[in-house]
N, C-alpha and C positions, 0 to 999 in steps of 0.2 A: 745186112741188117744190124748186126752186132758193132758196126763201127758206125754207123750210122748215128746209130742210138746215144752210143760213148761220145759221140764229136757233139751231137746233140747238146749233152751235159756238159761237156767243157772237161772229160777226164782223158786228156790228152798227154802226151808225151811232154809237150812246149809248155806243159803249168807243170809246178814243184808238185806234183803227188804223193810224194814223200810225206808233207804236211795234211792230207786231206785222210778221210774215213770213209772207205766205199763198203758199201753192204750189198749181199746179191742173197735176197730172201730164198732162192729156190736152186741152187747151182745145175740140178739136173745131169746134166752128161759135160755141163763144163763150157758150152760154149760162149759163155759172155767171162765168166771165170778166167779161163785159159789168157784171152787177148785183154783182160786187166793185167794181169799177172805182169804179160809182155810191156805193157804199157807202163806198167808203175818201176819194171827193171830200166827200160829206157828214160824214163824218167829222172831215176837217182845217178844214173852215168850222167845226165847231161847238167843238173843242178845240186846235184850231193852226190860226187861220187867219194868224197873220205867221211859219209855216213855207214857208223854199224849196219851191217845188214839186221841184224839182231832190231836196229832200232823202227824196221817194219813191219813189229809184229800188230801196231795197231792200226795200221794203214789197209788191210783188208778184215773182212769177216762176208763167211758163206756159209749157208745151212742148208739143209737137207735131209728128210725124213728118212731116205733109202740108205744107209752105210754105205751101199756097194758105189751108191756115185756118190757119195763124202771120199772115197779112198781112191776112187777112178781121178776126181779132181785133185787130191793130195799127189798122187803121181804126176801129171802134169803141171799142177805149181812147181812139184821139186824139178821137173826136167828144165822147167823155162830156166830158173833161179840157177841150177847149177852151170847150164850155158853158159851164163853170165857170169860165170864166175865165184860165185856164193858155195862157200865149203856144204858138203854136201848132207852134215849133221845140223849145221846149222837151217838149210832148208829143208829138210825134214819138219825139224821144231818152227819155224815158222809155217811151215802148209798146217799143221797141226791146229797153230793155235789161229790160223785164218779159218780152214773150215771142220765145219762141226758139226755132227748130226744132232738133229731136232726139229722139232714144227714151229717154223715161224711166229705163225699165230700164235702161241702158246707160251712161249719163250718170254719169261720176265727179263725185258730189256735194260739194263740197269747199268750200261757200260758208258760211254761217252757218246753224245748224239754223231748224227753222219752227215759227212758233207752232200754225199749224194749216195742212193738205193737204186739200184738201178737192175734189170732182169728178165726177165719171163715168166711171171706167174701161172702155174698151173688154172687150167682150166677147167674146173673139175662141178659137174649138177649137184645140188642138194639132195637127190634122190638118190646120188652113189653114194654116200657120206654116211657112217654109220651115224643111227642117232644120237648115243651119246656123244659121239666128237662134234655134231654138228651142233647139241647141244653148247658144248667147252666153248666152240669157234665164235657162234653168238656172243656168248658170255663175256669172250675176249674183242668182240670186235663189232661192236653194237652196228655199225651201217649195213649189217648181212641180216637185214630185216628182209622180210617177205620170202622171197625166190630168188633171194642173193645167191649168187655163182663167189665158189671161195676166192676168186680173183680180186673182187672186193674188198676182202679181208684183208689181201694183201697191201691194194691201195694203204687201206688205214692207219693198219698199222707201220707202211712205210713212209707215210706221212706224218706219222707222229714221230718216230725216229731223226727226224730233219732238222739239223744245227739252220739257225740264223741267215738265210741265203741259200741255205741247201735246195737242191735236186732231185727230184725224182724222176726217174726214166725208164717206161714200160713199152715194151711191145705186145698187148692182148687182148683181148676183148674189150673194143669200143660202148659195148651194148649199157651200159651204166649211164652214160651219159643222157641218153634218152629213154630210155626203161622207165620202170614204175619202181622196178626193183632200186637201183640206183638213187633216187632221191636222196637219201640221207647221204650216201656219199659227196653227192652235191653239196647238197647244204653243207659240210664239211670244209669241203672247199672254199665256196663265196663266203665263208661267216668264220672260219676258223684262222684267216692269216695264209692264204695258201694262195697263186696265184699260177694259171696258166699262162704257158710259156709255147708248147707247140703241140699242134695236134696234127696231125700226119694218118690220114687212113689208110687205109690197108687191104682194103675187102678184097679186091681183084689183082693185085700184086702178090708176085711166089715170094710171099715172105718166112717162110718155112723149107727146109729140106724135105719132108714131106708133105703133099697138100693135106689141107684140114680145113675145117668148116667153120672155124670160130672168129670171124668179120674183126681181123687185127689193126690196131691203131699203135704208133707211137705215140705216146703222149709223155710229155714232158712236165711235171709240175715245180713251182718253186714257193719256197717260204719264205713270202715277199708280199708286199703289195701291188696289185694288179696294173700291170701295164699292156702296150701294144700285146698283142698275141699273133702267133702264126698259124693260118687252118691250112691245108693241103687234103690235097685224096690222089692218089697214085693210081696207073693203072696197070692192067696186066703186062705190058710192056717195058715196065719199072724196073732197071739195070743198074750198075755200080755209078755210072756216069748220069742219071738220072740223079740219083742217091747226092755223088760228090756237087754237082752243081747247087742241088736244095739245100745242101748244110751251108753252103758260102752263102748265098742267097740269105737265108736264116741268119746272117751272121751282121749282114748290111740295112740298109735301111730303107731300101727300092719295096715299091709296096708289094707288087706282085710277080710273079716266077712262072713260066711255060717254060718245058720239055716234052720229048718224045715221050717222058712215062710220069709225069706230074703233074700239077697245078697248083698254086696255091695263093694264097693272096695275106697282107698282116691287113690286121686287123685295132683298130685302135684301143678298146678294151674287148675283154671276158665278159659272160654272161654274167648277173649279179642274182640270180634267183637258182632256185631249188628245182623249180620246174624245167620240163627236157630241157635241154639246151639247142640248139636250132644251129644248124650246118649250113653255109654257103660261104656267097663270096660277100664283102662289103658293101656293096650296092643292096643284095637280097638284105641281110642283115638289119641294113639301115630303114628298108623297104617293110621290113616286118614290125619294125619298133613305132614306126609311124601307124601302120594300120592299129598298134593295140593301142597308140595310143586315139585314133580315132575312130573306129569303128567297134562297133557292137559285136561280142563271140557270138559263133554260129549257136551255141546252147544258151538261150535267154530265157527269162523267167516272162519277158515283158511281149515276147511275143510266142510265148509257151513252145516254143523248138527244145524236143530235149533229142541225147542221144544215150542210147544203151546197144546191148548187146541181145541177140534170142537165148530162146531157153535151153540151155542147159540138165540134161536127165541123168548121166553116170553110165548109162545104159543103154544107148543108142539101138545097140541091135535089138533092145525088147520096146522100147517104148515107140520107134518109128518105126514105121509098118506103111506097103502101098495095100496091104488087106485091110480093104473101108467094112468090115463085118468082123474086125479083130474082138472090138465090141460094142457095147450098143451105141446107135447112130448118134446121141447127145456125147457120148465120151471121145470122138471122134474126131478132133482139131486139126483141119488143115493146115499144113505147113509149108512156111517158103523155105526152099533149097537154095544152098549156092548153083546148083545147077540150074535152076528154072530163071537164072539171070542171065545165062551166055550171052543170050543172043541180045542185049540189051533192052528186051521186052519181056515181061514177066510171061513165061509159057510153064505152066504148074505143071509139077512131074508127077503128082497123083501119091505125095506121102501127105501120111498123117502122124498125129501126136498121139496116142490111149492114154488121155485127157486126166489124171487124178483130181482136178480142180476144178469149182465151180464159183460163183464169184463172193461166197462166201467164207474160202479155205478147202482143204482138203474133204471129200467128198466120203460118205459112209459106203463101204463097200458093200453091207450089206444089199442096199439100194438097189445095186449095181451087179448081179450074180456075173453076166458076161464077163465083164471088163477083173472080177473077182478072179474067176477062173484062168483068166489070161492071166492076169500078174501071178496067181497061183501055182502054174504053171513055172514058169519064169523063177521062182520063189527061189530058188542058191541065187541066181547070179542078181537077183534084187535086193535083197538082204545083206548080200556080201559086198556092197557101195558101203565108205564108211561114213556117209551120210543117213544111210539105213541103219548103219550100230549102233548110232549116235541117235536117231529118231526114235527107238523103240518101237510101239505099237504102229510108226507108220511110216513101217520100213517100206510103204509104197509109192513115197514121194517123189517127186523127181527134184533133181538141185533145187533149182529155181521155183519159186513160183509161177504159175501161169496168169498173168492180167487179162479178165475178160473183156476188160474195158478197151483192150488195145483192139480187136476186135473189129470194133466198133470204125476203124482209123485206116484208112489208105497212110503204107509207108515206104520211105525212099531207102531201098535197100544197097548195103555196101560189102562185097565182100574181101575181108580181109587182106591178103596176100594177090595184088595187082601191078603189073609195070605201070598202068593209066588208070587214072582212077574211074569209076566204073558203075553211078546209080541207077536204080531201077526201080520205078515206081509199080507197087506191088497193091491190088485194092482191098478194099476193107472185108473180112471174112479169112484172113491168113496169117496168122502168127509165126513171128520168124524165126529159127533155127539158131542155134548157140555158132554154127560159122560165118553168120551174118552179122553185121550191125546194122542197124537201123536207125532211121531217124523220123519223128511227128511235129507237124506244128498246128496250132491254133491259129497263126496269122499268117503265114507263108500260103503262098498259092504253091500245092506240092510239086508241080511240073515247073514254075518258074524258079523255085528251089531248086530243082532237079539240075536245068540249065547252069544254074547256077554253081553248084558241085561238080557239074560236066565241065567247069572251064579251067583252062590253065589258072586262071589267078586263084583258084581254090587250092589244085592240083602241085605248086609251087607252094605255099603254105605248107601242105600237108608233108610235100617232100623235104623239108628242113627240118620239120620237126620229129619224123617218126625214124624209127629206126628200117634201115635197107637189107633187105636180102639179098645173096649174089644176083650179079646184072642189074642191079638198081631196081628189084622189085621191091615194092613200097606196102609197108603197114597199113593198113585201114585204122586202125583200131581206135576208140572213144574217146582216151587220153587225148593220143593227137589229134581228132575232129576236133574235140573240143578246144586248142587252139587257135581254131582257123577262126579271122574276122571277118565280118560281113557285110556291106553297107547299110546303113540304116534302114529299114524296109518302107517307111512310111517318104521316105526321101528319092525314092525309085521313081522314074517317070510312067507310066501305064505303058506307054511303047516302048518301053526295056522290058518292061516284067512281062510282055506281049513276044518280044524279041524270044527271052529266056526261054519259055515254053512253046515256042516254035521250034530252036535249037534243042532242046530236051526231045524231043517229040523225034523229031530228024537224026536224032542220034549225029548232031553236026557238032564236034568239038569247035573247030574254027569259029564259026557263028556263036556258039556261044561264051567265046573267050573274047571277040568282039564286043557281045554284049554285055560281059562281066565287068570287062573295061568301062564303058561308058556308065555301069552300076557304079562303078567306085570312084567314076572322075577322073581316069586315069589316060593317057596314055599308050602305055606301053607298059610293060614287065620289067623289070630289073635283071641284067643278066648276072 
């Protein structure tokens, strides 16, 4: 992985490194460190070897919050350097003045920019982070808006570091790319001068000494204008010869590459927007840019399709209950489950909502003595939601509003984390649950919709755009629905939208990827 990455960049042995600035924001235990080291000593043997050693001192720089691995790396820079021959006071004073304990992010940058930043970013949640450093970290690195993971940071600030042509090359966390989180970093990108170069995933490849759960991607960026790009996705079977074959591949001008442990295809530009950025091969790509640009999103105002998410409480184990007597029978909101979608037919598993809302706002509890006593009851762990610290007198609320209006509405339920996407038409009298999404419309015939999201040409949408769990299980979520295009509805033949809700009905994917096709005029799929 580590040579991968470097061959990647161009920081090889065969270019003067001598003359270039590598930066490794996070050195850790050394392993991208170490094999610079090596690379930049072979280096100056093969194109300056009657340069000072002395005059390397601004040819690296590494940092690191832990001292113990600032001085773990300082020992192997010295071992590589003295190998080579470099007296051995003098590699001392260069390991020195190469790495340096501090936090990246934090560090007023003020030295000469870099050719290339290249590393392993920690991976670290906003909820481990004490809050003032997470406060600093914001401060300093404006794209770790929302539920930015500090890996983010890192991007930023190692892209603003970036001399004129310069490199960036990360092995970590893909999930920015298509997050919600991620946008600004994006926008960064397409608006700021920065151009992708190679994207290489990671999810199911040991690209780690030990395994770990954070869905890694090589990515490659440069501070350049946007040209061809290269996507790839590895899989578990992704070996050194996998590896050496893609970097040469990457190097030429053949559009696309197969191996025993890759794939990948170039691509002729980057995405130019802020929004997710969409994974495939060039054909899909090309396939998706058409449909937006001629069909209608599945969320229109014109034929009232929205999609959102269910309700949300803080409190799951007090507010859902399958006790229909929790309190009184009007507080009592049936609720759809993920589970009451298994079987691809709404079968209700008998929970309910202890309803705070009526469709005027929150409800006087006085009113209410049952439904009182039960929250009353309840009263530490309802209070102690900091949604209730923040509400004051109606520490009884639950996150969300509840709409009574939804009610009223037969809805196409989605549950989030699926290998195949997965709807279910649920009828009216059931409000959905915060692990569904949902979706209503005004003009859609709900089962020919259904069909509709039952087919691959939905299901392909949804998988470029959302982000993957291991095995290629697939996001549900409203960001990317919302995405997905749709054929005009008023443009559908009666005997397609007849087809759709027959296939909806039969729980027939086939049939209804059949009939999705002939909704969109299509074909075939795009592989």
């Amino acid at each position: 992985m580590v040579d991968l990455v470097l061959d990647l960049c161009g920081y090889e042995a065969e270019h003067d490194l001598t003359r270039l600035r590598a930066v490794e924001p996070a050195v850790g235990s050394g392993a991208f460190l170490e094999v610079m080291v090596e690379r930049l000593v072979r280096s100056r043997r093969k194109h300056a070897p009657d340069l000072p050693w002395q005059d390397l001192r601004d040819s690296l720089r590494g940092w690191d919050v832990q001292r113990k691995h600032v001085l773990r790396c300082r020992a192997k820079a010295v071992e590589v350097l003295t190998a080579a021959g470099c007296p051995e006071q003098t590699a001392r004073e260069l390991a020195e003045a190469w790495l340096r304990v501090g936090d990246f992010l934090l560090i007023d940058h003020r030295e000469r920019a870099a050719d290339l930043v290249i590393g392993n970013p920690p991976y670290i949640r906003i909820e481990d982070i004490e809050a003032d450093l997470l406060a600093a970290y914001r401060k300093a690195c404006p794209t770790m808006g929302g539920r930015a993971d500090i890996y983010v940071g890192f991007f930023e600030r190692g892209l603003d570091l970036l001399a004129p042509g310069g490199r960036l090359g990360f092995i970590c966390a893909d999930r920015w790319m298509r997050n919600q989180y991620g946008k600004r970093l994006r926008e960064k990108v397409v608006s700021g001068g920065y151009a992708m170069e190679t994207s290489l995933i990671m999810h199911d490849a040991p690209a780690f000494v030990d395994e770990v759960s954070a869905y890694p991607a090589i990515t490659v960026l440069r501070r350049d204008t946007q040209g061809p790009a290269v996507l790839g996705d590895a899989t578990r079977s992704f070996e050194a010869a996998d590896a050496d074959g893609f970097r040469d591949w990457a190097r030429g001008s053949r559009m696309s590459f197969r191996s025993p442990g890759v794939t990948a295809n170039r691509i002729p530009t980057w995405h130019g927007t802020s929004e997710s950025w969409p994974d495939g091969s060039p054909a899909v790509l090309a396939w998706l840019e058409r449909l937006a640009a001629e069909c209608p999103p599945l969320q229109d105002e014109r034929t009232g399709t929205r999609i959102s998410i269910g309700v949300a409480t803080g409190a799951d184990a007090v507010y859902v209950t399958r006790d229909a007597q929790a309190a009184e029978a009007e507080r009592m909101l049936p609720l759809s489950m993920a589970t009451d979608t298994k079987s691809g037919s709404f079968v209700w598993s008998g929970h309910y909502l202890v309803n705070p809302w009526d469709e005027h706002g929150l409800v006087d509890l006085d009113r209410w003595p049952r439904m009182a006593e039960y929250f009353g009851h309840h009263s530490a762990a309802l209070r102690g939601r900091s949604i209730a610290r923040r509400s004051g007198g109606t520490w009884f609320r639950t996150i969300d509003r509840v709409s009574m209006e939804l009610l009223t509405r037969s809805t196409l339920l989605l549950q989030d984390m699926k290998a195949h996407i997965h709807p279910v038409l649920a009828p009216a009298g059931f409000y959905p649950h915060h692990n569904l999404y949902y979706l209503v419309s005004d003009a859609w015939d709900m089962e020919a919709l259904g069909g509709l999201l039952l087919s691959e040409a939905v299901e392909k949408q949804v998988s470029a755009y959302c982000v993957k769990m291991r095995g290629n299980t697939m996001r549900f979520q409203a960001q990317y629905l919302r995405r997905v295009r749709v054929p005009e509805l008023a443009g559908i033949p009666g005997p397609v939208l007849n087809e759709l809700k027959a296939a909806f009905r039969a729980r027939d994917r086939a049939r209804a990827t059949t009939a999705a096709l002939r909704a969109y005029g299509l074909d075939s799929l795009p592989d």
